[in-house]
N, C-alpha and C positions, 0 to 999 in steps of 0.2 A: 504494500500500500504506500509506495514511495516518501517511506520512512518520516511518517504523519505523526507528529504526540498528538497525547491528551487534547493541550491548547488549540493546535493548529484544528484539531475535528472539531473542539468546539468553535472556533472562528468559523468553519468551513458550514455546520449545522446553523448558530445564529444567520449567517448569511444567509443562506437557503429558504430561512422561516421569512428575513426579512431585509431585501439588500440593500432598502436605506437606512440602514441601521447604522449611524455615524461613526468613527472610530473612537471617540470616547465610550459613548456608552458600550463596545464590543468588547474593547478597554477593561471597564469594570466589569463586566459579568465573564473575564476569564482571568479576572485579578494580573493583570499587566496595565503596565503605564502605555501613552499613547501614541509612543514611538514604536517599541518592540511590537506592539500591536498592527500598526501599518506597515511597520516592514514584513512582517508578515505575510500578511493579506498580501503585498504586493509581489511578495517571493513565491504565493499560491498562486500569483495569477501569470507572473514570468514562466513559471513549471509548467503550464498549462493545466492547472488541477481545474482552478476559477476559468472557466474560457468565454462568458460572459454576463451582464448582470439585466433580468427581462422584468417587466407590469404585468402581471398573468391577470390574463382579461376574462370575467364572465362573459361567456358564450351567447346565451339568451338574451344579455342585457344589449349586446352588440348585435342581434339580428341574427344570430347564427344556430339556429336551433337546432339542425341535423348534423349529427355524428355516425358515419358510415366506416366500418370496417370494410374493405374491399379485398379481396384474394385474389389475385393476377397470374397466369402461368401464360408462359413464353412459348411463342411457335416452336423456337427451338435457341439451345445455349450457346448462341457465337457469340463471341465478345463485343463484335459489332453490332448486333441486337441488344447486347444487355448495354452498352454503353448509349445507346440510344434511347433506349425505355430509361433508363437510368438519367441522361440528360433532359429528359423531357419532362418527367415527375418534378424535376429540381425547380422548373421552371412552371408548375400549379399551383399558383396559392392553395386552392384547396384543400393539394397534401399536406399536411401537416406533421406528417411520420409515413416513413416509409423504410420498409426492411426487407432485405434479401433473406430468405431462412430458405431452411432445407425443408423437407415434407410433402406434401400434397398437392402443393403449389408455391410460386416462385417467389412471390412479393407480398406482403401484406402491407397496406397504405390505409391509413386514419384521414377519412377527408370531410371536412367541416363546412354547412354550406347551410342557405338560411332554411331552405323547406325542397321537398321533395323535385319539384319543377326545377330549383337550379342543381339539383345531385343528376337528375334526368340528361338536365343540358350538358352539364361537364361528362358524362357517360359518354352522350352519345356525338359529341362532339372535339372532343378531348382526349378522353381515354382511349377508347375503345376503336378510335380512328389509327393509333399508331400503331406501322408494320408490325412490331413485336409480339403484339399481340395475340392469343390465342383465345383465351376463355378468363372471363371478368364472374366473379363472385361476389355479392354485395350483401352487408349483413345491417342492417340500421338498431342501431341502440334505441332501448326503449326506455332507459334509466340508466343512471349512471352510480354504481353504487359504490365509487373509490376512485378518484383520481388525483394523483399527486405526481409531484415532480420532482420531489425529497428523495434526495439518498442518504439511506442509513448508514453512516459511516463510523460505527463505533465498537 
């Protein structure tokens, strides 16, 4: 775990909870002054541990009600097709997450989009348009019963 103490997870966990969390008060609640404290923080973020600091937006409140798991499998595995399905996902807002895994199919993509009619359009106009393409899987969430973005690092 690239020789992480105590201090550093807790800096790394406060962040996580809350990344405007100033450095004094990060400070006090891992009982260091508010030097060793940003140097820190800022030696986590040279390592590449920290690699950036985000506003996690409610969904719904933003117009985006529909959360879709999608399952992707490829015509077939040349590197020139997957670097293409691969470059073209990067370039969907919609996707959100996107993962090569092994199994049943080739990609799984989290795609975020305000109601049924624009998940339809980005399908059938988007997706499903690119050569790589074989067979699209769509699974829509109906509740969300655990989402987070915290890693436990302790």
């Amino acid at each position: 775990m690239h020789n992480l103490d105590k201090i550093d997870q807790q800096i790394l966990m406060l962040l996580q909870q809350n990344s405007k969390m100033n450095i004094k008060e990060i400070a006090l609640k891992v009982g260091l002054t508010t030097t060793p404290t940003y140097d820190r923080i800022k030696r986590l973020e040279k390592s590449g541990i920290i690699t950036r600091y985000v506003a996690e937006l409610n969904k719904e409140k933003v117009g985006l009600d529909l959360v879709v798991f999608c399952q992707v499998t490829l015509q077939v595995h040349s590197k020139k097709l997957i670097t293409q399905f691969e470059n073209a996902v990067e370039k969907m807002p919609e996707v959100i997450e996107c993962f090569h895994i092994a199994g049943n199919f080739d990609y799984l993509l989290k795609i975020v989009t305000p109601n049924i009619k624009s998940y339809q359009f980005f399908l059938k106009n988007k997706l499903s348009v690119l050569e790589s393409v074989a067979n699209v899987q769509s699974n829509f969430v109906m509740s969300t019963v655990k989402e987070n973005s915290m890693l436990h690092i302790a």
